[in-house]
N, C-alpha and C positions, 0 to 999 in steps of 0.2 A: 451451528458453528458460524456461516458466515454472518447471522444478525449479530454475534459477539463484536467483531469490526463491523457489521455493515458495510463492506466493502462496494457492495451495489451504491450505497447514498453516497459512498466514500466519491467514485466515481463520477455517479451525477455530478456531485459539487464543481468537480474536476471539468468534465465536460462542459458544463453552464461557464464556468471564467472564460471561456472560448465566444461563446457566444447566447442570446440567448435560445431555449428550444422547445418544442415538445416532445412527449416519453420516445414518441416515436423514431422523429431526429434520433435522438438519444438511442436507443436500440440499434438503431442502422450502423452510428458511430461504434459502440459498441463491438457489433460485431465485425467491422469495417478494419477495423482497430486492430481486433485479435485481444480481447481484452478477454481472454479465457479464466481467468481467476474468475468473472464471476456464472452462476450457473440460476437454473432456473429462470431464463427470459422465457419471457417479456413478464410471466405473471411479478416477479421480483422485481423489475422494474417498476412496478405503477405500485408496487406497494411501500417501495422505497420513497417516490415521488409523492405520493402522500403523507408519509412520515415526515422525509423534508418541509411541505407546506405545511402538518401542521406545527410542524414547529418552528416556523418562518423564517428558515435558510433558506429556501427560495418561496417564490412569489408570481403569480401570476401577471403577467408582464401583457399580454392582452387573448382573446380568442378567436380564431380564424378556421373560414371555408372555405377548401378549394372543390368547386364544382359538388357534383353530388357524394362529396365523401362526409364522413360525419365533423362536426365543429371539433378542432383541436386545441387545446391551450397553451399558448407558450409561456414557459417558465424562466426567471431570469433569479439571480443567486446575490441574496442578500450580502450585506458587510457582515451581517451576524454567521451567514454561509459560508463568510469567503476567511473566516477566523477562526469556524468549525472546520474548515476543510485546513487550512494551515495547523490546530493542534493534534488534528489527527492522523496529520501525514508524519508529522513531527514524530509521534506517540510511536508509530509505525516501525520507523526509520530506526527509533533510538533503541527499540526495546526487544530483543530476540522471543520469538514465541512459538513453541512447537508447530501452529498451523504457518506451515512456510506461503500458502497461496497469500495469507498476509503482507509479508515482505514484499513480494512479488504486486502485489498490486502498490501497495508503498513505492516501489523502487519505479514503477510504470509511471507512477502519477508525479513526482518529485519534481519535477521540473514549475511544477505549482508554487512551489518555495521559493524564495528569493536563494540564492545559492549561497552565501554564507549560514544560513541556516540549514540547507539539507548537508553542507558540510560540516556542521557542527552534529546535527544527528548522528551522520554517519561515521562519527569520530567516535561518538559517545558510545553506537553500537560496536566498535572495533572494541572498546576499551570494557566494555560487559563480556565482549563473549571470550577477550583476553581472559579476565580473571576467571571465567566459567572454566576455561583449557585449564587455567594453575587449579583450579578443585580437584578436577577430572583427573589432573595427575597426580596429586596429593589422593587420592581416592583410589587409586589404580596400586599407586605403592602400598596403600596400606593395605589393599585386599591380595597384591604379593605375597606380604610378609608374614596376612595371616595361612599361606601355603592355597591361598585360591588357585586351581590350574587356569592359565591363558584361555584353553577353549569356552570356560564359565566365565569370562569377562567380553568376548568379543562385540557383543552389542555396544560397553562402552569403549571400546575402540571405534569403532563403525561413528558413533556420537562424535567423537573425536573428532575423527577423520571429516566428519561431513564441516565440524565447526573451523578446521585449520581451514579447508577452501573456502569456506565464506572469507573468515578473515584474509585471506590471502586475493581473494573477489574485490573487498573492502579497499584493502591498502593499494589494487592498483587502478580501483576508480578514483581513492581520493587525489593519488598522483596524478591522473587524466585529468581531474578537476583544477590540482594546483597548477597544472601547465596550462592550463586553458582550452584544451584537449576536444574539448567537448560545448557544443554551442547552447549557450543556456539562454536563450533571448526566445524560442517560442514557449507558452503556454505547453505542457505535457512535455 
């Protein structure tokens, strides 16, 4: 599930706009961070980081030794990196999807975005999972009227219930955003 998003490269890309590193950097950050959506370190890490090079989002930027440890590579994150990582944060942002550690790593990284654009995401997700609530209850009444008892529907209540707080999550980050609320000038 997480190679579906690749949250791990999501990540990487995210970290590298910082500066450039190697996996190692990057793991420390990582974990430094609390970037708990992703799982499997460090082996996910280095296999994510070669997925990136080869498909040249990032780049080896040069290779270094310090003292008797082994030579490391540092990686630094291409323009084609740096527009991978902005469609996928986008992607993230706009589109609700059962694995929530998704969003979650989405909503961590966002600051990647220029901020009219994560506020346009986060608009377009408000406005999905609106119409999702109007199914849900067009769906609910009709399973009323065919004499469904409440107890055989609660699951989609529980769904409900989980979608109004995101939305209601949604509407008052984007008000923090519109006020200014919130300092969007570093990286992450």
């Amino acid at each position: 599930m997480a190679r579906r998003h690749d949250l791990v490269g999501l990540t990487v890309l995210a970290l590298l706009t910082l500066r450039a590193a190697h996996p190692y950097e990057l793991h420390r950050l990582i974990v430094d961070w609390h970037k708990d959506y992703i799982t499997g370190l460090p082996r996910s890490l280095y296999h994510a980081v070669e997925r990136l090079a080869r498909d040249e989002l990032i780049v080896p930027a040069k290779t270094d030794r310090e003292g008797r440890r082994p030579e490391r590579t540092v990686y630094e994150i291409t323009d084609e990196g740096r527009e991978e990582l902005a469609a996928r944060l986008r992607r993230l942002l706009e589109r609700p999807d059962p694995d929530r550690r998704a969003f979650v790593a989405a909503v961590s990284l966002m600051g990647c975005l220029p901020l009219p654009e994560a506020q346009r995401a986060l608009r377009a997700r408000a406005a999905t999972i609106e119409g999702v609530l109007a199914g849900m209850d067009a769906h609910r009444r009709a399973l009323a009227e065919d004499g469904l008892p409440d107890v055989l529907v609660l699951e989609l209540e529980y769904e409900q219930a989980l979608h109004r707080a995101e939305l209601a999550w949604l509407g008052d980050l984007l008000d923090r955003l519109d006020r200014g609320e919130l300092d969007w000038s570093p990286p992450l």
